[in-house]
C-alpha positions in Angstrom: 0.0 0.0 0.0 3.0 2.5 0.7 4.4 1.9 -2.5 1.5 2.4 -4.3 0.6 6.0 -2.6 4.7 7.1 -2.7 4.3 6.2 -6.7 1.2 8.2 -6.8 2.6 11.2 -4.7 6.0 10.8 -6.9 4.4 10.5 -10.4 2.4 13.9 -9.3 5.3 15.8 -8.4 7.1 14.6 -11.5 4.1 16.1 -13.2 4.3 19.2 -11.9 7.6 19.9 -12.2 7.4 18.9 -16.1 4.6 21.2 -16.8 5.2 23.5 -13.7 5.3 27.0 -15.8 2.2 25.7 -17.9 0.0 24.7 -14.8 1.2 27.8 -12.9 -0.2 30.6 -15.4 -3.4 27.5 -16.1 -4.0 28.9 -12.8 -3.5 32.5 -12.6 -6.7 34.9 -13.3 -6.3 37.1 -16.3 -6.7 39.8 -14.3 -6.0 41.3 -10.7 -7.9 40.2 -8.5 -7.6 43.6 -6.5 -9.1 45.5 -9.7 -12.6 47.1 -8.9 -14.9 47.3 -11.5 -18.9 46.5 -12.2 -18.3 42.9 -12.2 -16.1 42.3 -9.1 -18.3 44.3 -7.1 -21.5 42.4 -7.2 -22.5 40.4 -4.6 -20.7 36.9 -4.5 -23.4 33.7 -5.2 -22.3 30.8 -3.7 -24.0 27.3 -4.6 -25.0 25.3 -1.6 -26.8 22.9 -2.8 -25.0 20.2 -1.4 -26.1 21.4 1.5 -29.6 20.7 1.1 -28.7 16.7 1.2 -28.6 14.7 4.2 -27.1 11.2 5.3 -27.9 9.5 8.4 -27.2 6.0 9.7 -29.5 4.0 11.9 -27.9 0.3 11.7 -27.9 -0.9 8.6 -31.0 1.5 7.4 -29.7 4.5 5.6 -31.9 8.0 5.2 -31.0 10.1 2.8 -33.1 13.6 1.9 -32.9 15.9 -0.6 -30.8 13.8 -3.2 -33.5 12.7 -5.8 -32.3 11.5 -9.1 -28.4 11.1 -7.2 -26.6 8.4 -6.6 -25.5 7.0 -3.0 -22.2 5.7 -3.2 -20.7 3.2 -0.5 -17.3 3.4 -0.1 -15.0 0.6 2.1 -12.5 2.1 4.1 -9.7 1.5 1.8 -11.9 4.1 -0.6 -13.2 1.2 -2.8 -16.7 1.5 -4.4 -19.1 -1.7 -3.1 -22.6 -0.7 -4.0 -24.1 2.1 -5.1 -28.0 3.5 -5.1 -30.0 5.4 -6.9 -32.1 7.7 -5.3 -35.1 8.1 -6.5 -37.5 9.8 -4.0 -36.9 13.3 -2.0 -36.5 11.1 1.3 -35.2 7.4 0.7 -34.4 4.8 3.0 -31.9 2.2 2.3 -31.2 -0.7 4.1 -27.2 -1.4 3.1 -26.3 -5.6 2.6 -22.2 -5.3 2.9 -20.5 -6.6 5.7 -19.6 -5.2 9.0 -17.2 -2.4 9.4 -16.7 1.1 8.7 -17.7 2.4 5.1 -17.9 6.1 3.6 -21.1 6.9 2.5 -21.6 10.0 -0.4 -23.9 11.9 -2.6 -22.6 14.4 -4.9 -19.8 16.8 -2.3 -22.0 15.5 1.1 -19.7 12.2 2.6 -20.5 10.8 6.1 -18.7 8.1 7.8 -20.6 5.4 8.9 -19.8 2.3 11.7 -22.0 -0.9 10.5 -22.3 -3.4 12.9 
């Protein structure tokens, strides 16, 4: 497992020392950010819908609200994928059928850690 995270970690550092100038400026805005005009001075809008979406664990039952037409991923704690739900209804209840232990439950940016005993 080390290995394979230090050749992750190395190949991305390798990366972005071979394109270092190229991502830098990828990444710079195209104009100062300290510049005041008509667009910089409206009011920021910020999405929170991801917010809006709740996870909670009772057991094995899992209640999700606010995440129709998403999908529930479970995630074992080594971050592999081992089922996955749709969600179909505003509020859903999901009774999970993996084995005991700790999993990482998500829909869309809201992740919850879960204990299934």
């Amino acid at each position: 497992m080390r290995h394979i995270i230090r050749s992750i970690i190395l190949s991305a550092t390798l990366s972005l020392a071979v394109n270092g100038a190229k991502a830098a400026e990828s990444m710079l805005p195209m104009h100062s950010p300290w510049a005041i005009n008509a667009e910089t001075t409206a009011e920021p809008t910020v999405n929170t819908s991801f917010e809006e979406v709740t996870i909670k664990a009772e057991g094995r039952k899992i209640h999700v609200n606010g995440a129709e037409d998403k999908t529930l991923e479970v995630y074992n704690i080594a971050g592999i994928r081992v089922a996955s739900y749709v969600i179909d209804a505003p509020e859903k209840t999901i009774t999970l059928t993996v084995p005991r232990g700790i999993y990482i439950l998500r829909v869309d940016k809201v992740a919850r850690k879960v204990n299934i005993l």
